[in-house]
C-alpha positions in Angstrom: 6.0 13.0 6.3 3.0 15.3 5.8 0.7 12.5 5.2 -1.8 11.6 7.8 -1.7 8.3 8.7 -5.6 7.7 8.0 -5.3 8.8 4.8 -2.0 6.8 4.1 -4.0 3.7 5.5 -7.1 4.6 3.2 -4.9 4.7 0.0 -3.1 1.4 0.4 -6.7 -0.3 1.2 -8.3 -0.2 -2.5 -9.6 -2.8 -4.2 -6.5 -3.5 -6.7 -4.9 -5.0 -3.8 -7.6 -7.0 -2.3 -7.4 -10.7 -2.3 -10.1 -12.5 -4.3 -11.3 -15.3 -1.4 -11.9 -16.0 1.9 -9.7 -19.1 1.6 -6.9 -17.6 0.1 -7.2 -14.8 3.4 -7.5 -17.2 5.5 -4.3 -19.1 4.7 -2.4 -16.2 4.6 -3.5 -15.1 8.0 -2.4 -19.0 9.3 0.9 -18.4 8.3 1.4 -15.0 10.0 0.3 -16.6 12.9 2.5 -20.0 12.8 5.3 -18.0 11.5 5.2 -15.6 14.3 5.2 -12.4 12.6 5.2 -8.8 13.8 1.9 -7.1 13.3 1.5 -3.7 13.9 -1.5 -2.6 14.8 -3.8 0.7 14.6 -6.6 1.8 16.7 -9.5 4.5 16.1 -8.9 7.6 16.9 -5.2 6.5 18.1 -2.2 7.8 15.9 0.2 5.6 18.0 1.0 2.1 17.0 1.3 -0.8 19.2 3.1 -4.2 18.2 1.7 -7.2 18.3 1.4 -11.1 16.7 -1.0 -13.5 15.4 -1.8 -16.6 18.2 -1.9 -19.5 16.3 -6.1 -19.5 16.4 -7.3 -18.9 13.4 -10.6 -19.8 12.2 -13.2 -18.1 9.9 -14.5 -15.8 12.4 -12.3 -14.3 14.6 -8.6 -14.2 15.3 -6.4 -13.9 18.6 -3.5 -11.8 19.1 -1.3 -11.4 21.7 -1.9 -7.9 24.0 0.1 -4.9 23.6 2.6 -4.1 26.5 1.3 0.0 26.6 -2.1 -0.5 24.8 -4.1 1.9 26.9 -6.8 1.2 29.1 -9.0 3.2 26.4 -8.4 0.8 24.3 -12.4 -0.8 24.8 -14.7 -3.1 22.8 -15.5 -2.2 20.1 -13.0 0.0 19.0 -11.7 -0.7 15.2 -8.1 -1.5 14.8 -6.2 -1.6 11.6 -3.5 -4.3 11.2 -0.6 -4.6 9.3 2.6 -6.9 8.8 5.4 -7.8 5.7 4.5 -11.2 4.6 7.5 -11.8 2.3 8.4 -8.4 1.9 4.5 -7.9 0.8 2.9 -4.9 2.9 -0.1 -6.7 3.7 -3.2 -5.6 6.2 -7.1 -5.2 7.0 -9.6 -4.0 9.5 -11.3 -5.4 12.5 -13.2 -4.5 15.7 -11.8 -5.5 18.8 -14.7 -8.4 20.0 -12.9 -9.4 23.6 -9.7 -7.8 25.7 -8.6 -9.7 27.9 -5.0 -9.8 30.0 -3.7 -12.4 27.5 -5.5 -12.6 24.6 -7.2 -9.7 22.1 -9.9 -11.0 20.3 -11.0 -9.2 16.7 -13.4 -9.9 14.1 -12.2 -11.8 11.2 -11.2 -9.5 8.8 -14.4 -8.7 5.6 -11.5 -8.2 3.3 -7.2 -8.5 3.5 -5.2 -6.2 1.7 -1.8 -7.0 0.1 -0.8 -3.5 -0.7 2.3 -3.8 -2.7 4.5 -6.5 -4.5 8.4 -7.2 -4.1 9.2 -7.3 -7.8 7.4 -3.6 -8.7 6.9 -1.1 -5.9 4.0 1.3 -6.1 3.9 4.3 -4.3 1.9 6.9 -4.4 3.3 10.8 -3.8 3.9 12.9 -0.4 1.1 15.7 -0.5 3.9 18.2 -0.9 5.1 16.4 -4.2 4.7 17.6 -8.0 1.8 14.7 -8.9 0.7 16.5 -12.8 1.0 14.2 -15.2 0.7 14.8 -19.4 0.1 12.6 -21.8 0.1 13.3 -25.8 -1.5 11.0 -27.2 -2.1 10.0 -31.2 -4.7 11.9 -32.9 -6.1 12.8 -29.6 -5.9 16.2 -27.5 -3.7 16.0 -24.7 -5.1 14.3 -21.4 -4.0 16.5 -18.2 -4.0 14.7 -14.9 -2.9 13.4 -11.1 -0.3 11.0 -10.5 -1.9 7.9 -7.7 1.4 6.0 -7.8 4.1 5.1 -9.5 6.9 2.4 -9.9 10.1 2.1 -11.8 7.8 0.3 -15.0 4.8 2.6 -15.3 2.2 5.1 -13.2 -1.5 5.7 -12.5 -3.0 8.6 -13.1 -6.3 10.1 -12.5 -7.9 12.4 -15.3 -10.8 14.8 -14.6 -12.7 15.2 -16.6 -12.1 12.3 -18.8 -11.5 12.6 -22.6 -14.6 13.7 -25.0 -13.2 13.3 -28.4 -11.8 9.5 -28.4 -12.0 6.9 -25.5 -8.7 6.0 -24.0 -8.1 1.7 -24.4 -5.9 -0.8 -23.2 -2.8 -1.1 -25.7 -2.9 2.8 -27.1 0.7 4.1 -27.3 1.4 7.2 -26.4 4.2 8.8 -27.6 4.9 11.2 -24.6 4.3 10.6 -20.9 5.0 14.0 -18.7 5.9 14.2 -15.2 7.7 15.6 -12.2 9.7 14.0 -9.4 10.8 15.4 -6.0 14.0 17.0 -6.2 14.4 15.9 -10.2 13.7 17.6 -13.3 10.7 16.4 -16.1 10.9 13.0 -17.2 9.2 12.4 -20.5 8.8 8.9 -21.5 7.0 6.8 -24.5 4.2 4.6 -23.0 1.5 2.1 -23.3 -2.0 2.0 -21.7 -2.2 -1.1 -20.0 -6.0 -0.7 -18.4 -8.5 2.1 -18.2 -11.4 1.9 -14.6 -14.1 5.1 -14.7 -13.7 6.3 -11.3 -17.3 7.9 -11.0 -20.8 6.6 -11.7 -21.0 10.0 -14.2 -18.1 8.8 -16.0 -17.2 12.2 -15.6 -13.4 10.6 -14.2 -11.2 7.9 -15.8 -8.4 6.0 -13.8 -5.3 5.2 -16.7 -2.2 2.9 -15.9 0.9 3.6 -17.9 3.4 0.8 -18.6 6.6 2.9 -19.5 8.2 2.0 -23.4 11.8 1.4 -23.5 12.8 3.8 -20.2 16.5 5.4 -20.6 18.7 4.6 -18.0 18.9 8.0 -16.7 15.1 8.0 -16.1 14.6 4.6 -14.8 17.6 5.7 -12.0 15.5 8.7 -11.1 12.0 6.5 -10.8 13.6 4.4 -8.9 15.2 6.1 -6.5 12.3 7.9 -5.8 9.9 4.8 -5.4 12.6 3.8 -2.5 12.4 7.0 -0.8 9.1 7.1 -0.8 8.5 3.5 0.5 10.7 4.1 3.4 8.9 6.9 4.3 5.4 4.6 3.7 7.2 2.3 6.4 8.1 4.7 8.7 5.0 6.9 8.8 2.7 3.3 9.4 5.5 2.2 12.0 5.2 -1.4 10.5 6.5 -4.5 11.7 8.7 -6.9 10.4 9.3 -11.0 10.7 10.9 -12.3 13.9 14.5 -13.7 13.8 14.0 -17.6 13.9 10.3 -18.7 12.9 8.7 -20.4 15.6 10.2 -18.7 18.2 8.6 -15.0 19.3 11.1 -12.1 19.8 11.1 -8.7 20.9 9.9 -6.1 18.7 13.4 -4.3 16.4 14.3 -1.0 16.0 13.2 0.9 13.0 16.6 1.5 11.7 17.6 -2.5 12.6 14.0 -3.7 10.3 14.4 -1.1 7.6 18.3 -2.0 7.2 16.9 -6.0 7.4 13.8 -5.1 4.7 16.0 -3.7 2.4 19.1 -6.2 2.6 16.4 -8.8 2.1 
């Protein structure tokens, strides 16, 4: 992994995956604690992750986790700290700042906003820096659209396209008759689509963000998205060092090996 993990962090925090209440946050964040699940948690200007869990004291403006083992002495008020745990095989996360440390409790802020970063059914990933990320797209009538893959999964892709097309606007439910691009390892894949939504992603509209739902993908091609979408989450996993559920709920345990959670995630 080239990726550095602040960057990795900032990508997965966007506002598709931001949950729409406070309610609906605060719920969640109940049942990581009452369920006992592994957090892993971030501090500034710390690449090392520490494991941790959720006490089960909750409220609407701060929570309480249990301290790190080796979280440094460094470690002071104030310090912002990034966390992150599976909820149901759901990467899910936010940031804090650390309020109170003290030999048995952490205290943070309650989270502004909390992230749930990817679904089970369709995994979204984006690309390794070192990957191909171009992506074409002929469209009808149209001149062709040349741009950046932001993630894919096996049944479609985001792309990024600077600057954004002059002759006719791209809308939701345009087909396209061929979607170009290249995968780690693999050959060109080119598929028929379908644009599902368009976002400008400047005030100068000067950039437009597309997502691609894939039209009838051959078997061949699906095999190659999806193997790739499974590399790269493992490698997601691995670089952020994430956390997984406890054995029985209810009843803390010490933290798993890598290899024991990923086997556990992916049998799951």
């Amino acid at each position: 992994m080239s990726e550095n993990l602040r960057d990795l962090r900032q990508k997965l925090f966007c506002k598709d995956f931001q949950l729409g209440s406070g309610s609906k946050a605060l719920h969640l964040l109940e049942r990581v604690a009452h369920e006992h699940l592994f957090c892993t948690l971030f501090f500034d200007e710390r690449e090392h992750s520490y494991t941790s869990m959720l006490l089960p004291r909750v409220n609407p403006n701060t929570l309480v986790l249990d301290p790190p083992v080796d979280l440094p002495k460094q470690v002071s008020v104030g310090a912002g700290v990034t966390v992150l745990v599976r909820v149901d095989g759901v990467i899910t996360g936010f940031c804090s700042t650390l309020r109170e440390r003290g030999d048995d409790e952490l205290v943070i802020d309650f989270p502004e906003n909390v992230y749930q970063m990817q679904r089970r059914q369709v995994y979204r990933v984006p690309p390794a820096i070192e990957d191909p990320d171009q992506v074409t797209i002929t469209r009808q009538g149209a001149a062709r659209l040349l741009g950046t893959m932001q993630d894919i999964s096996v049944g479609g892709l985001r792309a990024l396209f600077r600057p954004a097309p002059r002759d006719f606007p791209v809308q939701a439910g345009e087909f396209l008759p061929q979607v170009q691009f290249q995968l780690r390892h693999g050959g060109e894949i080119t598929l028929p689509g379908m644009v599902r939504f368009t976002d400008l992603h400047s005030s100068r509209g000067d950039a437009l963000i597309v997502g691609v739902e894939f039209d009838g993908t051959a078997l061949t091609s699906r095999e190659m998205i999806a193997q790739y979408v499974q590399t790269r989450d493992r490698e997601i996993l691995k670089a952020l060092g994430l956390g997984l559920t406890s054995g029985k709920a209810g009843v803390p345990q010490k933290p798993l090996g890598l290899g024991t959670k990923l086997r556990r995630w992916w049998q799951g």
